[in-house]
C-alpha angles and dihedrals in degrees: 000000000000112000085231093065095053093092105045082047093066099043092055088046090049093045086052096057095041081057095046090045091052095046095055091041086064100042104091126248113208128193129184104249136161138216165165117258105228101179133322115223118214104254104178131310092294106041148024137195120255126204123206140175098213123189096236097047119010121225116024135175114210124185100218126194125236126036130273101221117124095258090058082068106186104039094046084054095050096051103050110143106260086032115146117217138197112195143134108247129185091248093190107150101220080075134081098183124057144198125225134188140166080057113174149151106292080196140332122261108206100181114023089071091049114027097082100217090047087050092049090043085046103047087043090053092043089062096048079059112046088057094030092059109033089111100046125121131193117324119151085192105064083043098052084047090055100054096040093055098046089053100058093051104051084059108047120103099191140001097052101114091120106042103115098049098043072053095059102039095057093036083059083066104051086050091049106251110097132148122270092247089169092062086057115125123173106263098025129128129234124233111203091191093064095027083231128119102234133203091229142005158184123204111070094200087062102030120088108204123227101280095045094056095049084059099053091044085059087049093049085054096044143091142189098278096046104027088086077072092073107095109224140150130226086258096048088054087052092060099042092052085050097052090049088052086050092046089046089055101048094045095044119064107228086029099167125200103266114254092199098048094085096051092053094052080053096049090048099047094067 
């Protein structure tokens, strides 16, 4: 080979791999994936932004084609918030937003879209969610959790008051702000500021008294099956609720003040 072709050798050899390279970055790569519909965002007449939390990645946006109004059927079935969702999706990571396809029931919930508590519980949780976990990255864990809690309660019949509170407190773990429960003493208060249950305090908007913070400490030791032992009143579970929005708020940076939790307060008052 002439010394003087070297050179232009090399640059065509460079140009073809820089084609190559930019061919199969636009060829999509699609994986089989699953997960939990958060909220879906109008994009134009034709199509809408959905947000996921998916067990191989976290949180995803998807643009996905066709409406979700009631007369598109299938696909505003589909997209429910709480939905859970099996499809195949091009998880390159240049792109922020994705395309699925293949999308279909993970598996069918007969009572949360029709019990009117478990809707409003449902629709109250998604939106925790949806702002709690807008950061999150992949962990199988929290999704697993996720499926294997609304499962259980599509399914209960009874026992299932405080759902929605037992939820939050453990989901506060997985996303790496939970309370100090090991700090906890009978009698103690419990300072949402610090996430620490405290001897003595001051601020009664970020304090939780005595009572209040026994309760969250029982909470923090149930499950499902055992949390219908922890005796509260309708009033008990609106404080609480309230406290966990307002602990939300302080440990998550955007925090926003929840649209659902009123009607939920409402729902649960009757």
């Amino acid at each position: 080979m002439n010394l003087q072709t070297i050179p232009t050798f090399f640059l065509l050899q460079t140009r073809f791999f820089v084609v190559l390279h930019r061919f199969y970055s636009s060829v999509p790569m699609y994986i089989d994936d699953k997960g939990i519909v958060l909220r879906c965002i109008k994009y134009d007449d034709k199509s809408f932004i959905a947000h996921l939390f998916t067990a191989s990645h976290g949180h995803v946006a998807f643009m996905v084609n066709g409406s979700r109004s009631k007369r598109s059927g299938s696909t505003a079935r589909l997209f429910q918030p709480l939905s859970f969702l099996s499809f195949q999706w091009d998880a390159k990571p240049s792109t922020t937003l994705h395309r699925m396809k293949e999308v279909r029931l993970l598996f069918v919930q007969h009572d949360i879209p029709f019990d009117p508590v478990k809707r409003s519980v449902a629709m109250l949780l998604a939106e925790f969610m949806d702002h709690a976990l807008r950061e999150e990255a992949e962990n199988i864990d929290l999704y697993t959790y996720f499926e294997h809690s609304f499962r259980w309660f599509d399914i209960a019949d009874t026992g299932f008051a405080n759902f929605h509170l037992v939820f939050l407190v453990k989901m506060a773990k997985f996303i790496g702000i939970a309370p100090n429960i090991d700090a906890y003493e009978e009698g103690f208060l419990f300072d949402l500021t610090r996430g620490n249950f405290v001897e003595h305090g001051i601020s009664a908007t970020t304090m939780m008294d005595s009572r209040d913070a026994a309760l969250l400490y029982q909470l923090h030791l149930a499950n499902y099956e055992s949390m219908g032992s922890i005796a509260m009143s309708r009033q008990d579970r609106a404080r609480l609720i309230d406290f966990l929005a307002t602990y939300y708020a302080i440990h998550l940076p955007k925090f926003p003040a929840l649209q659902s939790l009123q009607i939920l307060q409402e729902v649960m008052s009757v």
